[in-house]
Backbone bond lengths (Angstrom), bond angles and torsions (degrees), N, CA, C in turn:
res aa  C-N    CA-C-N  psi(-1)  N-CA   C-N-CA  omega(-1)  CA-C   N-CA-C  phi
1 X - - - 1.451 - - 1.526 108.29 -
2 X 1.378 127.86 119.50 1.161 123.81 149.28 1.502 139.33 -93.88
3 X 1.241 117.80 147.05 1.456 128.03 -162.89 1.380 110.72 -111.91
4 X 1.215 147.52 128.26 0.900 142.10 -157.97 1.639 108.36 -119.81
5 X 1.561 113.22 -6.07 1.180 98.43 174.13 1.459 118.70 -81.91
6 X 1.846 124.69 152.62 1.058 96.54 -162.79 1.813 132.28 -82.69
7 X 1.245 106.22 -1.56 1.849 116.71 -179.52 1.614 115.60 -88.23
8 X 1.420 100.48 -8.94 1.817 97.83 167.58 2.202 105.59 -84.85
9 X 1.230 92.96 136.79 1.343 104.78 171.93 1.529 108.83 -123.65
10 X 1.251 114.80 124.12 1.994 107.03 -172.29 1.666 76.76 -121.27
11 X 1.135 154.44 -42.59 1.014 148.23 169.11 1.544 115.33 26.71
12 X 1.464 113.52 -64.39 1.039 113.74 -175.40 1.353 121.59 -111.67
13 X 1.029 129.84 35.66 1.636 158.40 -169.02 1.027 108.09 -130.34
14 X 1.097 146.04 -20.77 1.578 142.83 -152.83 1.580 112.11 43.59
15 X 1.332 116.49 47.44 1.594 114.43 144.69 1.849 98.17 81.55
16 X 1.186 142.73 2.52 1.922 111.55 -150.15 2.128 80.44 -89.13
17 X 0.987 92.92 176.51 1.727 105.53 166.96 1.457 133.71 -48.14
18 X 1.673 108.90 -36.77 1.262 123.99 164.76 1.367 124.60 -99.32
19 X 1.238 117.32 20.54 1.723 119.21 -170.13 1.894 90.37 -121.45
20 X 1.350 123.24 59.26 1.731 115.40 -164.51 1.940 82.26 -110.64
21 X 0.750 117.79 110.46 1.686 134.40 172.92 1.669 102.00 -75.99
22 X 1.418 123.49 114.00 1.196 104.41 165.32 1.952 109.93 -89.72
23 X 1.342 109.52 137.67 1.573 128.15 -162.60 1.706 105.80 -40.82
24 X 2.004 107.79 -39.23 1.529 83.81 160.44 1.558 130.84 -138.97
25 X 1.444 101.24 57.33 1.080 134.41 166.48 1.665 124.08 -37.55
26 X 1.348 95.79 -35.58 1.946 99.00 173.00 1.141 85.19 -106.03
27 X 0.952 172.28 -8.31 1.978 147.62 147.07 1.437 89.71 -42.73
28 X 1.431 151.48 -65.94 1.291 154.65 -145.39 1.749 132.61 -95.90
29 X 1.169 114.56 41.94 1.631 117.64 -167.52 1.937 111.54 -58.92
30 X 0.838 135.81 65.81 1.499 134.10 164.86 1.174 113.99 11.78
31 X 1.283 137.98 102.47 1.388 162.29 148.74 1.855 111.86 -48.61
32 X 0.959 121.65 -101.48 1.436 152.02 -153.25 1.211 128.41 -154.16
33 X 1.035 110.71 170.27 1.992 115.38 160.79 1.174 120.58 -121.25
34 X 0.998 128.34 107.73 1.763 110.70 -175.89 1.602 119.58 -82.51
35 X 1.017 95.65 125.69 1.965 95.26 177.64 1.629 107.27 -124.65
36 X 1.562 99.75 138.76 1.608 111.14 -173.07 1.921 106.81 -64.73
37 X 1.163 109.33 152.89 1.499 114.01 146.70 1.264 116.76 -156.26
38 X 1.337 102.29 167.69 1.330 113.35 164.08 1.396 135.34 -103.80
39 X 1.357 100.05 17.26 1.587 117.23 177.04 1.131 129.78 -107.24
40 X 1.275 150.26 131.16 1.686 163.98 -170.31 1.099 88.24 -33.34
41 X 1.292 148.72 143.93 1.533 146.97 139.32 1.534 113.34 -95.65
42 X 1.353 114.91 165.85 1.799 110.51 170.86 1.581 97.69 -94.93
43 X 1.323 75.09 148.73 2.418 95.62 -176.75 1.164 96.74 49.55
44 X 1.637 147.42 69.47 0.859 146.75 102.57 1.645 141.87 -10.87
45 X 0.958 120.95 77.29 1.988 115.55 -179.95 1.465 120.03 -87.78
46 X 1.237 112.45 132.97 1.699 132.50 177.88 1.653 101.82 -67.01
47 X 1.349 125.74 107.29 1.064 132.98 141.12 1.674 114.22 -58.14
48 X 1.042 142.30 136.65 1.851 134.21 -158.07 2.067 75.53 -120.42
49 X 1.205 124.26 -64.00 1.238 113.07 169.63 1.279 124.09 -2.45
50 X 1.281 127.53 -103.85 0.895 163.51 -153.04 1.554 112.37 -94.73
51 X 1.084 122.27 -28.85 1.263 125.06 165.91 1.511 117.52 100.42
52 X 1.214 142.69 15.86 0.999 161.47 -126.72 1.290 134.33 -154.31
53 X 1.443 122.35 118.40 1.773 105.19 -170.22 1.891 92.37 -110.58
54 X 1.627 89.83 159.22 1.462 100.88 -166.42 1.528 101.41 -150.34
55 X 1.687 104.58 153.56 1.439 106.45 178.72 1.136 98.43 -108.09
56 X 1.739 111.99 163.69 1.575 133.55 154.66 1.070 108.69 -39.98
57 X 1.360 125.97 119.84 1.387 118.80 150.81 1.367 147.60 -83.25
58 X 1.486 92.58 16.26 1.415 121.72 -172.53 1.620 98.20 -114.54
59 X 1.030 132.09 9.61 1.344 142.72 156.12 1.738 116.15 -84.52
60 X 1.094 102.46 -27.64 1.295 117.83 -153.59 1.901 107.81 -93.29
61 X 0.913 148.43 148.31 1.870 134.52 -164.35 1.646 87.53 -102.79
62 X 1.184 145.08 -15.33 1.606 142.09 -166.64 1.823 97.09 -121.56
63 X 1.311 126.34 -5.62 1.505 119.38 147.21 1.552 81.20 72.87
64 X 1.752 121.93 36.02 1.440 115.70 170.86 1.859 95.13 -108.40
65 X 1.429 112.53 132.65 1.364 151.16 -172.72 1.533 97.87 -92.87
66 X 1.666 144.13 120.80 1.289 124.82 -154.11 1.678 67.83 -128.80
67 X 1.361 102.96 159.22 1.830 106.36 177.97 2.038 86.32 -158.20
68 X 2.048 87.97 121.96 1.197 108.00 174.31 1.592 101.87 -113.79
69 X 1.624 107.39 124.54 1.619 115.57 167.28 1.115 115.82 -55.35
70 X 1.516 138.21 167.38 1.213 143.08 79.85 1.293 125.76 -4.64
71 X 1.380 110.53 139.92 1.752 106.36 167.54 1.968 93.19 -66.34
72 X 0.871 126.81 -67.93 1.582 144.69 171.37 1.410 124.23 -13.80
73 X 1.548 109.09 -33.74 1.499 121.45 -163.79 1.544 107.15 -72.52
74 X 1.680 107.95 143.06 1.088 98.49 -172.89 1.405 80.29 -118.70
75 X 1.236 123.54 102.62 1.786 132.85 168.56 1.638 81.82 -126.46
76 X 1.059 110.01 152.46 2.145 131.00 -166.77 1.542 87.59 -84.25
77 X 1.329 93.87 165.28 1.481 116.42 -164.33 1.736 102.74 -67.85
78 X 1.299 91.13 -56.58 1.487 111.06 179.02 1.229 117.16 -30.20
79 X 1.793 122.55 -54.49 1.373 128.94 174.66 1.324 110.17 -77.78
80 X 1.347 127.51 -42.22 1.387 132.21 173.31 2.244 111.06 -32.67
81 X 1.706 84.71 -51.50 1.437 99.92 -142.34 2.263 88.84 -99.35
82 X 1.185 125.14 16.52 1.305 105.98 -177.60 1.815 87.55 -169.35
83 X 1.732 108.87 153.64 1.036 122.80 -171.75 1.443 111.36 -61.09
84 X 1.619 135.64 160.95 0.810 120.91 159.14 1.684 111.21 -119.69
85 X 1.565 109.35 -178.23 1.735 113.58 175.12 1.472 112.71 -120.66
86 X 1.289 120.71 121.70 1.578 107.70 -161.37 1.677 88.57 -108.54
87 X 1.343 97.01 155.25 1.890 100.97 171.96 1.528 99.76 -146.95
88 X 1.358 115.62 143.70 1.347 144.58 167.24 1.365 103.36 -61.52
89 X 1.391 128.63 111.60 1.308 127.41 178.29 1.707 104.15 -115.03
90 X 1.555 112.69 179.66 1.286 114.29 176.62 1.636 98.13 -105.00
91 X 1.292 126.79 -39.43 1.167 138.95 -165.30 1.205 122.63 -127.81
92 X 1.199 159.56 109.82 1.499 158.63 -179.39 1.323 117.36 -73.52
93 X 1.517 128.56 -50.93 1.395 119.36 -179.00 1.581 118.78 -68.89
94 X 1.234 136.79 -33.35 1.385 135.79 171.10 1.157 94.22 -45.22
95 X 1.497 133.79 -57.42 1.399 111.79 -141.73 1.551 105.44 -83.86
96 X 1.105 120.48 16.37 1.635 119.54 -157.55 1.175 109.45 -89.24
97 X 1.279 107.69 -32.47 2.012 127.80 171.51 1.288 112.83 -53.37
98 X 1.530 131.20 -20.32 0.877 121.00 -171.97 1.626 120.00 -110.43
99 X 1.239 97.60 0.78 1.948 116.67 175.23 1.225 96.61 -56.88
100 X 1.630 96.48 166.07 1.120 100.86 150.91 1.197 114.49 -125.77
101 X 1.290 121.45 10.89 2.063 128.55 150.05 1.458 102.96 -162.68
102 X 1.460 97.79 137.30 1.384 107.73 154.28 1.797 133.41 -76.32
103 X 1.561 124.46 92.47 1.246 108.67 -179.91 1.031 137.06 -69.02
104 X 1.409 118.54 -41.37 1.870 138.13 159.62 1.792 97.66 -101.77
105 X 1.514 106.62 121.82 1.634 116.76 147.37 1.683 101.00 -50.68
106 X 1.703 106.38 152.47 1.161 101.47 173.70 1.684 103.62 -69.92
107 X 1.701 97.58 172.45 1.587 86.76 -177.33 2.043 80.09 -152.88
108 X 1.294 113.71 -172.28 1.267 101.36 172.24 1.935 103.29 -120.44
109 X 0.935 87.09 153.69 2.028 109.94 178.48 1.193 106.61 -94.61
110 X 1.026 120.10 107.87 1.887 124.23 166.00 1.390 86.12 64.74
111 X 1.947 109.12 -137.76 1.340 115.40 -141.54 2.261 84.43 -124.82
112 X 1.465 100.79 14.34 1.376 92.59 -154.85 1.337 105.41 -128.63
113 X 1.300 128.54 -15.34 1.398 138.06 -138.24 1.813 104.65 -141.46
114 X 1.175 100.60 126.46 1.623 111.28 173.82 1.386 105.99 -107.67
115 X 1.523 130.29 149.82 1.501 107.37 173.27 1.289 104.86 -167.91
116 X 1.394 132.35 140.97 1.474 126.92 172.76 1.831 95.63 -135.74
117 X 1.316 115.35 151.66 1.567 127.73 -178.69 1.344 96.52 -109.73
118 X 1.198 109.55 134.70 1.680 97.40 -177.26 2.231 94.80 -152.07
119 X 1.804 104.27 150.64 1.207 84.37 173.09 1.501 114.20 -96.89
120 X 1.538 115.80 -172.03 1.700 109.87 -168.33 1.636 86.34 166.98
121 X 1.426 94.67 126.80 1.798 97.39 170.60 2.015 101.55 75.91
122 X 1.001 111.53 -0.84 1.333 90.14 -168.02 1.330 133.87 86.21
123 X 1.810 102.84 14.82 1.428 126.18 -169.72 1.332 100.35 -152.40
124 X 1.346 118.14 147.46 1.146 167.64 138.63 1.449 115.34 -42.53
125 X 1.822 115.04 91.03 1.402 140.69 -153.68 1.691 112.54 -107.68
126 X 1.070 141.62 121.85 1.575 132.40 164.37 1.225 85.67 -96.52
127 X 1.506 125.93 148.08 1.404 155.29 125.66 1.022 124.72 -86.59
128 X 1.491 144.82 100.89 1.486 143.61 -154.17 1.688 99.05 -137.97
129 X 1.478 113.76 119.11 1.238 134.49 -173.25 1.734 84.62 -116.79
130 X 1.403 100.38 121.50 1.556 118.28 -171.73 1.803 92.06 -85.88
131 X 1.314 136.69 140.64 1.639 149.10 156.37 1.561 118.80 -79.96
132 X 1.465 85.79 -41.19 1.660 102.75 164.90 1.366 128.00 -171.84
133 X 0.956 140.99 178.56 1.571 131.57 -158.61 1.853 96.53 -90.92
134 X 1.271 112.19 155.80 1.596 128.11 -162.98 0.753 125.43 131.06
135 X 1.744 107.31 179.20 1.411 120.86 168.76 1.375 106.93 -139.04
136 X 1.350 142.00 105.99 1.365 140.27 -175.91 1.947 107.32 36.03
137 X 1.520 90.78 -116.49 1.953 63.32 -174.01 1.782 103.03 -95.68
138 X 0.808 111.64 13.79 1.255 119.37 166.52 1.765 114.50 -30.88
């Protein structure tokens, strides 16, 4: 089957209907979603950054990441106030060219975690370049 639009690649699939590769599809492994609250969560961790405690989202069966403020925190309204989409990247600075704002510079998380929030599409993006496998002291 050929596709003629130009961001499908079957190239390396051999073409069937469900094998459509988007071109940068492994730059992007799906993380989580982060959604705000204002409620206590269980296993909660203190980001000191950012001000903010947050759960595993790998605890969670919907891979949703819950993030409770500080009155104090200065994270932008934007992330505060609307969900975000986090993705497992290999590299952080390539992809930065293609924002269309940076809200958080990357900064690092604990001893494991690289990360910059950035918008794109009209949404609210995590980019998370893993240092090493974990979860805080996990």
């Amino acid at each position: 089957m050929k596709v003629s639009a130009p961001f499908f690649d079957t190239s390396e699939v051999g073409g069937g209907p469900a094998a459509f590769l988007y071109r940068e599809a492994s730059m992007f492994v799906f993380d989580h979603v982060g959604i705000t609250t204002t409620e206590q969560q269980p296993q909660e961790d203190w980001v000191e950054q950012s001000k903010i405690w947050v759960t595993n989202p790998r605890n969670h069966p919907e891979h949703i990441e819950f993030l409770r403020y500080h009155e104090d925190s200065a994270v932008p309204a934007i992330i505060r106030d609307n969900p975000h989409i986090a993705y497992r990247v290999d590299e952080i600075e390539p992809l930065l060219a293609s924002v269309d704002e940076i809200l958080i510079p990357s900064f690092i998380v604990g001893d494991f975690l690289e990360v910059v929030f950035v918008l794109k599409h009209g949404t609210v993006f995590e980019y998370m370049r893993y240092l090493k496998e974990g979860w805080f002291e996990n």
